[in-house]
N, C-alpha and C positions, 0 to 999 in steps of 0.2 A: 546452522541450518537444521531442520526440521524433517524430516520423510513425512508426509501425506498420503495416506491410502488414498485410492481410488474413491470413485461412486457419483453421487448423482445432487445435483443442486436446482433448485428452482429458484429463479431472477424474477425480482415485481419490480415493478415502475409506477411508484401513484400518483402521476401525472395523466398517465396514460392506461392507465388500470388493465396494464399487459402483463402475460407471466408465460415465463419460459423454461422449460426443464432442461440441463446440460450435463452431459457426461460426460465425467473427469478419468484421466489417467492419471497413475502416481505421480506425484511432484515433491519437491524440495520449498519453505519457505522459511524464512528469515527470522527465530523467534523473539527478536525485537526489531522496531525500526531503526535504520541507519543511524546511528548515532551522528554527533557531530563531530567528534574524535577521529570513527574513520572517515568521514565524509572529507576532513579534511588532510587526513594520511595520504588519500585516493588521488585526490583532485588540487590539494592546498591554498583550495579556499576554506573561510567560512564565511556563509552566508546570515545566518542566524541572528535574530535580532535579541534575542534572550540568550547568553553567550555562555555554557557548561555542556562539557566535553561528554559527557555519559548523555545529556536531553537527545531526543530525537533532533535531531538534521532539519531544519522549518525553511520558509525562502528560499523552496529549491522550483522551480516551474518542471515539469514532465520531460522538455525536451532534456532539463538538468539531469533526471537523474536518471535519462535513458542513455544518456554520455556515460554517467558513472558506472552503471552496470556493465558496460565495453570494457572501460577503463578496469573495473576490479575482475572482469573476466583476465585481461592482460595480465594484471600481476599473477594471478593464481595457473596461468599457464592453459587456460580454456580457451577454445572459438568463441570470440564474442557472439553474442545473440541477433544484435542487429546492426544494420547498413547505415551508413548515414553521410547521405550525398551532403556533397561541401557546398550548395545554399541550404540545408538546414531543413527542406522539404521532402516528403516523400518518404518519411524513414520506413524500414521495412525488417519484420522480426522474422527470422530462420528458425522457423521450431524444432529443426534437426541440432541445430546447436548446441554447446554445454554450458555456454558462458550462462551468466545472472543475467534476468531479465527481472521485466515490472512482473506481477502477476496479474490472469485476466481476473476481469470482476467476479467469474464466478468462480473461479480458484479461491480469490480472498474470501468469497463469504463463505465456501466448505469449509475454508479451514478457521476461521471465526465460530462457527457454529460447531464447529465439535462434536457431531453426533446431536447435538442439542436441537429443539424445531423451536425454542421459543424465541424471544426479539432478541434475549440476551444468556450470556453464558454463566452468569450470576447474578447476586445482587452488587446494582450499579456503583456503590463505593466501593465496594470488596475490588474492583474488576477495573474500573477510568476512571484517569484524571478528567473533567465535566467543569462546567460552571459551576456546580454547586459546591466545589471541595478544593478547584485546583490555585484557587486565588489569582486568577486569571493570568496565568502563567506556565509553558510546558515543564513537566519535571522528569525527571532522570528514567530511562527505559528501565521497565522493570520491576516499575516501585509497586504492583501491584497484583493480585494472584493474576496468575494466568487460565486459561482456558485447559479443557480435558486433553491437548495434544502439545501443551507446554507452549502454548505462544502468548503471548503478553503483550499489552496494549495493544488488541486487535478491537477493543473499543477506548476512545479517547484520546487522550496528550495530542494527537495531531492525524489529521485526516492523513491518508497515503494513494497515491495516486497507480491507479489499474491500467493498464494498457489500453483498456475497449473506450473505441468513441463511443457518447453517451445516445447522441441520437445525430447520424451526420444528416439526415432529411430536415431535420430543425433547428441544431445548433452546429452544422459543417464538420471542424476540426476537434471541437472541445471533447476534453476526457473525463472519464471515470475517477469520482472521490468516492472513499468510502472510511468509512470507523467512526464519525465525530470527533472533534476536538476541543482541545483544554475550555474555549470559548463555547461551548455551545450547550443548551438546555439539555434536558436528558432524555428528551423525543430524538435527540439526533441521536445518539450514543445508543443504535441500534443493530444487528446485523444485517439485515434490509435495505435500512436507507440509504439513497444515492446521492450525487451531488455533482455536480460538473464544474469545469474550469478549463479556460484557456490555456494548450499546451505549452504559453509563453510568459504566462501569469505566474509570480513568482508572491503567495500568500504566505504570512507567516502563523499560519494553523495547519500549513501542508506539508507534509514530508512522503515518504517512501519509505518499504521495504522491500527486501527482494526475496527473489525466486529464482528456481534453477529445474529444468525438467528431467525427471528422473533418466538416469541410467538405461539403455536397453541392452 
């Protein structure tokens, strides 16, 4: 885990050509995604349809890996983060908590951007696995520099999914993607861009990392 300074983030939408300013308190984030090593330590599945223990975690749907966050809050001896009534509806996150949670959208992109204002935190090979390099396939967390605050594949190998619904007036329940993945052209492998998906959709360009909110 990672310590994240505080500060301030601006959110666009180019659907809707909206922009919002947010301001963050210190947090904790995850400086790789979920492997699928511990994904399956935690929970003792694997889901993953490209099957190596270091790749990111893929084929996991939101509600997956809002279970898992609980669950690895358990082992580590934290208050899990969130509630989760037994039909599956409703979940609800406790920001008093210490347990791991998702991070919100704009958590992920502060900490993506590093101080940095442009789309990206280098140049795009140096930085993600892309369509253009990754042979269309995820590979091992970490195969590539990381950003100014040590976190790695915060663009590429595999979109990870934020807590914030995307738009619930237009698309209800669906959530927050953000980084681009191994599949996608190099317009998505931005800091910026969004992408949505059903909290129960289980894609295998999706994974998660996690979060934990600072200490008071």
């Amino acid at each position: 885990m990672i310590a994240i300074p505080p500060g301030q983030v601006t959110l666009s939408d180019r659907r809707t050509r909206r922009s919002w300013p947010v301001e963050l308190a210190p947090y904790q984030l995850g400086a790789y995604p979920v492997t699928q090593a511990l994904y399956a330590q935690v929970t003792g599945a694997r889901p993953s349809n490209a099957q190596a223990d270091a790749a990111p975690v893929e084929g996991v749907s939101w509600r997956d890996a809002v279970v898992f966050c609980n669950a690895l809050s358990e082992r580590h001896g934290f208050t899990p983060a969130y509630r989760l009534p037994a039909d599956g509806e409703d979940m609800e996150w406790d920001p008093s908590a210490e347990g791991y949670r998702l991070p919100t959208e704009a958590e992920w992109e502060h900490a993506c951007r590093a101080g940095t204002a442009g789309p990206r935190y280098g140049p795009l090979d140096d930085i993600a696995w892309h369509r253009g390099n990754s042979g269309e396939r995820p590979h091992d967390v970490g195969g590539k520099q990381p950003n100014a605050w040590d976190l790695h594949d915060m663009l590429g190998n595999v979109w990870e999914w934020c807590w914030d619904l995307y738009d619930a007036e237009v698309y209800g329940t669906y959530r927050v993607l953000r980084g681009g993945g191994w599949f996608d052209e190099h317009w998505s492998c931005r800091a910026s861009v969004r992408r949505r998906s059903h909290p129960t959709f289980r894609v295998d360009d999706v994974g998660f990392r996690v979060a934990r909110t600072a200490e008071r």
